[in-house]
N, C-alpha and C positions, 0 to 999 in steps of 0.2 A: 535739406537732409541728404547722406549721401548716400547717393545709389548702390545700393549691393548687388543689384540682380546681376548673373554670369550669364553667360550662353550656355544653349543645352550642352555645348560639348564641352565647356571649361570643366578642367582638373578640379578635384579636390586637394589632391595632394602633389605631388613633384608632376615638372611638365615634360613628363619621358616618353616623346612622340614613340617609340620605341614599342614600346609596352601596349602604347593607347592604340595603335593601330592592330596590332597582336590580336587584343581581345576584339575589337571591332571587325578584326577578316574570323575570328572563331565564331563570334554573334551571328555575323550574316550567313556564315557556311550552316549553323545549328538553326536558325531562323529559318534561312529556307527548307530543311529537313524537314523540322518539329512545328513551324511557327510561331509567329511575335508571341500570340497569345499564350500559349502553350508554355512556352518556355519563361523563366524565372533565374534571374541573379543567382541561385544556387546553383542552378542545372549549366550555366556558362562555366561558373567557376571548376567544377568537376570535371568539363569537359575540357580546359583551359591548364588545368593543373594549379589554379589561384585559389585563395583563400576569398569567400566574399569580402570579407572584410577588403581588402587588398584591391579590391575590384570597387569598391566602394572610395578607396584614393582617388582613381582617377573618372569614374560617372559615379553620379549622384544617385543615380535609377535606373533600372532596365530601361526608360522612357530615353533617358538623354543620350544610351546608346542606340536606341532605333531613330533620335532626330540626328546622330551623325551619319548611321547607313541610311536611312532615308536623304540627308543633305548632300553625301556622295551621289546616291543615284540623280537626285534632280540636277549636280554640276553637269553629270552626264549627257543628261535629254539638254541641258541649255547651253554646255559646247556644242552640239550639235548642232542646235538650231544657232547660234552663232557664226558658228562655220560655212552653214548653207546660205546663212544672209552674207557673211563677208565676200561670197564666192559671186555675188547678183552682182551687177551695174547700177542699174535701175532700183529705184527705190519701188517700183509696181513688181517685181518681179522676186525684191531682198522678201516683198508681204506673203508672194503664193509661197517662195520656197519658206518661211518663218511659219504656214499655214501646212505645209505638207510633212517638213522633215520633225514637226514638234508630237503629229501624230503617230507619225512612224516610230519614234523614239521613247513615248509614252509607251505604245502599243508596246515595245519591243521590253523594255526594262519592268513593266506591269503586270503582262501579261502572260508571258514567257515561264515565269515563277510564279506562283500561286499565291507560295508561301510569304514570300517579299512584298506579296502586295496588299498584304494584310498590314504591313508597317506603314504604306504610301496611303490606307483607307486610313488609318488610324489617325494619320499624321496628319489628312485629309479632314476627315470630321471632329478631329478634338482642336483644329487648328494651331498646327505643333508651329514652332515657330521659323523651321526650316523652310516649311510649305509657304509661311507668311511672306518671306525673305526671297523667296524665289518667285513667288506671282509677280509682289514688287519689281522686281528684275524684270521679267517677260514684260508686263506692261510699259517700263522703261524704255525697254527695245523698242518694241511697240511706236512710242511717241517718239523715238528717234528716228525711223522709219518716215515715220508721217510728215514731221518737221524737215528732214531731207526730200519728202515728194514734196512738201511746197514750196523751199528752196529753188527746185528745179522744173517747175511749173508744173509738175504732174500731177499733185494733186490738189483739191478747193481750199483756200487760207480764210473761209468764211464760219464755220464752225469753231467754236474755241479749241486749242489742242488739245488740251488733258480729256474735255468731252468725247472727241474723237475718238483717243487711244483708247478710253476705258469703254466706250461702245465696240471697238473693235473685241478689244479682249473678252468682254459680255459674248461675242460673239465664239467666239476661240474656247472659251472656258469649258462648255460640254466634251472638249477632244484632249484636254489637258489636267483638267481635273481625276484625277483616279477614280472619287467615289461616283463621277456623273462618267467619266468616258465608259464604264462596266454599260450603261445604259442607251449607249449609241455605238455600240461594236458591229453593229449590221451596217454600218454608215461610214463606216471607216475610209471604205475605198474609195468614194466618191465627194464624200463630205467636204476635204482640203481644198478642191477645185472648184466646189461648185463654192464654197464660201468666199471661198477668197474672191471670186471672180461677181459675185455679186457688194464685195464689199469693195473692190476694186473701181463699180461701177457706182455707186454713192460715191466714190472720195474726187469723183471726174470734176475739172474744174468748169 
């Protein structure tokens, strides 16, 4: 049978990058004001100057506009952590900076807005598929990291890798997750170091 299913941000109707970003910078601007919940496909379109209907061309729901401002904000936090890894030598060093700047940049896009982070809980406990698409990624990194420390003898090639990575990121997940990092905010500043630095020491060959 053939697959139908779209991504949350695929058009309905004409694909007029134009338009779709329009109402997407109007969403999040109103989002953050009003918030996710609060607000409704009518109240964009008025504010937007669109017809719902019209609005309804290009997302299918107020949902598959919040998994695009949601899937903007995580590109965010994961160039960053990107950047801070590309910028190590060391693959022990790509893990603390991957364990400090992914905190920092949670904190910073989640926490900063209130109202925005009501889309990242959302997105978070209904498992939108933006948030799916992006753990996937981070754990990725993850086992690329890992796979580079044992390359370069720095870390044990005795553990199978995917095991690794995904215990790592088990570990990571409380500072990265929206609906769990609200529950470790007291831990912030210290957390990144002492984790990495205990996970640093498990991975010693």
């Amino acid at each position: 049978m053939k697959n139908t299913h779209t991504s949350p941000a695929a058009a309905r109707g004409p694909a007029d990058h134009e338009v779709r970003d329009q109402i997407v910078a109007a969403a999040t601007e109103h989002f953050s004001r009003y918030g996710y919940e609060k607000t409704t496909v009518s109240d964009l379109a008025k504010v937007i100057g669109f017809s719902k209907a019209y609005i309804y061309k290009f997302f299918e729901s107020k949902q598959a506009i919040g998994e695009m401002i949601c899937a903007n904000c995580l590109r965010e936090i994961e160039n960053d952590v990107r950047a801070a890894v590309d910028a190590a030598e060391r693959p022990p060093e790509k893990l603390r900076r991957m364990f400090k700047t992914i905190v920092e940049a949670s904190l910073r896009l989640f926490f900063q807005d209130r109202k925005l982070y009501e889309i990242a809980a959302s997105a978070a406990g209904e498992r939108w598929q933006a948030t799916v698409a992006y753990e996937a990624r981070i754990q990725q990194l993850l086992q690329d990291i890992v796979q580079q420390g044992r390359l370069s003898g720095d870390f044990e090639r005795k553990t199978p890798l995917d095991e690794t990575a995904k215990a790592i990121y088990l570990v990571m997940r409380p500072y990265l997750h929206p609906l769990l990092l609200q529950y470790n905010f007291d831990n912030t500043e210290e957390a990144p170091a002492q984790l990495s630095s205990l996970v640093l020491r498990s991975l010693s060959p």
